[in-house]
N, C-alpha and C positions, 0 to 999 in steps of 0.2 A: 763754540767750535764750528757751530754750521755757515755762521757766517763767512768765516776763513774760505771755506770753500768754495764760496760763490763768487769771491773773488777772484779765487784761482783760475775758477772755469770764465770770467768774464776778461782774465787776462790772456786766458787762452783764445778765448774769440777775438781780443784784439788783435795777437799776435797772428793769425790765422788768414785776418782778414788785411792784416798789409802783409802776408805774405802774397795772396793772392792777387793784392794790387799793384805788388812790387811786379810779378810776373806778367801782369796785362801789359805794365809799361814796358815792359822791356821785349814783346812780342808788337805793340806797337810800335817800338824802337826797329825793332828789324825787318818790321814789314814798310816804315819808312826808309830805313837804308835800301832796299832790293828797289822800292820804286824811285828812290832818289836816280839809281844807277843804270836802270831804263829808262828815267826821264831824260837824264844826261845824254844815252845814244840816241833816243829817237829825236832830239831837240837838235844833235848835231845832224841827223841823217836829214833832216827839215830844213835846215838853215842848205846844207849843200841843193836840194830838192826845190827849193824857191826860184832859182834861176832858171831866167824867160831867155831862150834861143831868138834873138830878134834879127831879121832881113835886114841886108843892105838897098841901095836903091834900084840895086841887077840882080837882087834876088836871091842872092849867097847870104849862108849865117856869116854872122858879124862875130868874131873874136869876144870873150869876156874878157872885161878892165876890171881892173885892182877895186875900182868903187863899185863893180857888181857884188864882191864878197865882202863889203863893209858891214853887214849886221852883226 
């Protein structure tokens, strides 16, 4: 009968120990969602932020063209 038991308690540490791992992933899981979705804005806010104000040849800004916002 004691054996019985040791098994019980070593099914229990299995079960304990994917429970615990089941939860890291899934706190991993959402701490990649949150930074997927500030990567998303600050990569948009970057891509607008890249463009160079360039002189014409009297010294006035030059208009942005369509292949300024190609990235």
């Amino acid at each position: 009968m004691a054996g019985t038991s040791r098994t019980t308690f070593a099914k229990r540490q299995k079960e304990r120990a994917r429970q615990e791992k089941r939860l890291e992933k899934l706190q991993r899981k959402t701490e990649r969602k949150k930074l997927g979705d500030t990567d998303a804005a600050t990569r948009e806010k970057q891509s607008t932020g890249d463009l160079v104000q360039t002189l014409g040849e009297d010294g006035q800004p030059r208009g942005f063209d369509f292949h300024d916002f190609g990235k």
